[in-house]
C-alpha positions as CSV (number, residue, x, y, z in Angstrom):
1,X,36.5,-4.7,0.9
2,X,38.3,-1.9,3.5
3,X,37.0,-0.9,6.5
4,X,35.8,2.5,5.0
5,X,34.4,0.7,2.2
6,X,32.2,-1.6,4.8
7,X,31.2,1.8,7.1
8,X,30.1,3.7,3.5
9,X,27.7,0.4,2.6
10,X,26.3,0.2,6.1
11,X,25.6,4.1,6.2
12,X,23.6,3.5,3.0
13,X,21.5,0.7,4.2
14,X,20.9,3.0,7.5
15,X,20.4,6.3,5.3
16,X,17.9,4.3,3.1
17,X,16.1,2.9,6.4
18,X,15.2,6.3,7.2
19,X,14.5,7.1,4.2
20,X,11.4,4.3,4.1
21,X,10.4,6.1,7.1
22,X,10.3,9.7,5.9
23,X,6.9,9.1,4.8
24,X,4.4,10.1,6.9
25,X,1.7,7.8,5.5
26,X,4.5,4.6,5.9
27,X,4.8,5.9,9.6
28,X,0.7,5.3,9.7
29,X,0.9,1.8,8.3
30,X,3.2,0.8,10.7
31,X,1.6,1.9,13.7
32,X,-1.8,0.0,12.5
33,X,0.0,-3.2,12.0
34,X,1.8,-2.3,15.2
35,X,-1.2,-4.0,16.6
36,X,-1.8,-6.9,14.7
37,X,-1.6,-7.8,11.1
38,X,-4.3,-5.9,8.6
39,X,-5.5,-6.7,5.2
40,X,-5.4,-3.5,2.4
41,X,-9.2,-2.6,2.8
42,X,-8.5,-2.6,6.8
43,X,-5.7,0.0,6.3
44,X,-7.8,2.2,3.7
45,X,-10.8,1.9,6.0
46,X,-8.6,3.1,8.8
47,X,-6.4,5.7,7.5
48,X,-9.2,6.8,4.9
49,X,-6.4,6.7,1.7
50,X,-7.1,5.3,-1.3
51,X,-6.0,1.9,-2.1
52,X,-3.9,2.7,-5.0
53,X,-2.2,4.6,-2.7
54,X,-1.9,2.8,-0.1
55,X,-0.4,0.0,-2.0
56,X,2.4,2.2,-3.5
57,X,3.2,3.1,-0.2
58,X,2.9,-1.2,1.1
59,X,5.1,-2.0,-2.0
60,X,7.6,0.4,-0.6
61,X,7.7,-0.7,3.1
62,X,7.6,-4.5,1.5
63,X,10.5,-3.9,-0.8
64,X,12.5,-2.5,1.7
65,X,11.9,-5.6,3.7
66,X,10.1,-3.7,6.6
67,X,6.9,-5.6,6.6
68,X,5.7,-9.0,5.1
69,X,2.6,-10.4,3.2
70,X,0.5,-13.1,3.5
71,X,-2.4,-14.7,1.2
72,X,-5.8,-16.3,2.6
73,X,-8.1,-16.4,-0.2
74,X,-8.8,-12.8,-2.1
75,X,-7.2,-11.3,0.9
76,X,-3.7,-10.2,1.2
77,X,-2.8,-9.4,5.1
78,X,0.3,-7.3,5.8
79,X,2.2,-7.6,9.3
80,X,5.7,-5.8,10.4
81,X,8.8,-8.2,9.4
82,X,10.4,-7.6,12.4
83,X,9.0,-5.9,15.5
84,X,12.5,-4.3,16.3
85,X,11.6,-1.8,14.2
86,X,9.2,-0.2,16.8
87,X,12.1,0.5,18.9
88,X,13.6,2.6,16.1
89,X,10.2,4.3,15.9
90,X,9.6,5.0,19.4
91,X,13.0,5.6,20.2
92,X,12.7,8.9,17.6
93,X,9.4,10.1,19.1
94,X,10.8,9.8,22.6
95,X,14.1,12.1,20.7
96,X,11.8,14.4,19.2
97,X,9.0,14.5,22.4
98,X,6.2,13.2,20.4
99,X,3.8,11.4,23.1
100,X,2.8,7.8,23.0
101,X,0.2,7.1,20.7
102,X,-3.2,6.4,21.8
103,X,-3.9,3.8,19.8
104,X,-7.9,3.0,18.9
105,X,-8.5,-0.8,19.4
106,X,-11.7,-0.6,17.7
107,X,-12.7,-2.7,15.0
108,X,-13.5,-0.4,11.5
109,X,-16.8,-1.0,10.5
110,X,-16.0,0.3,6.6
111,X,-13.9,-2.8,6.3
112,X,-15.6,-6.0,4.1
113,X,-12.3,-8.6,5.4
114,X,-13.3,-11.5,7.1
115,X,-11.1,-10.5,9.7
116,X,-13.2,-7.6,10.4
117,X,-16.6,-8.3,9.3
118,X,-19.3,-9.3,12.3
119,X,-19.9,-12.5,10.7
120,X,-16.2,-13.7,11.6
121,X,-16.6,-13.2,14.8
């Protein structure tokens, strides 16, 4: 493989990158797990989308290898593969002037996980 051939396959794999992160409802996924790792009815209780769709759009981040599952009974909890990829994201809202997100620590009451529910705690 020649050296143009190598600089075409990595300007691919970056083009595709932001690609996965055109979306605005993938940018809202990421900042929740930003905080911690969240189970599907966490995320729909939080953004308010529909689980269907917020599973299309979790099979998309997965696929491109941007976050990571993991199964604890009927739950499936979703957490960023690699927390580098927050520099990516904050480095384009410091480019385009978007302020730091205020983000809302508070537990979502809609949300049945045991992660969330009162009785967990």
């Amino acid at each position: 493989m020649n050296m143009i051939q190598e600089s075409e396959k990595s300007i691919q794999k970056e083009g595709q990158l932001f690609k996965v992160l055109s979306h605005p409802a993938r940018l809202a996924i990421l900042d929740e797990l930003r905080q911690d790792e969240a189970c599907v009815c966490h995320l729909e209780a939080k953004l308010g989308v529909r689980q269907a769709y917020l599973s299309q759009q979790l099979s998309v981040l997965r696929d491109a290898g941007l976050i990571v599952d993991r199964k604890d009974g009927w739950n499936v909890y979703y957490r960023t593969a690699d927390a580098a990829l927050y520099q990516v994201l904050d480095a384009a809202r410091t480019f385009l002037n978007i302020p730091e997100l205020q983000i809302n620590i508070e537990q979502v009451s809609a949300c049945p996980c045991p992660k969330c529910s009162p009785e967990s705690k």
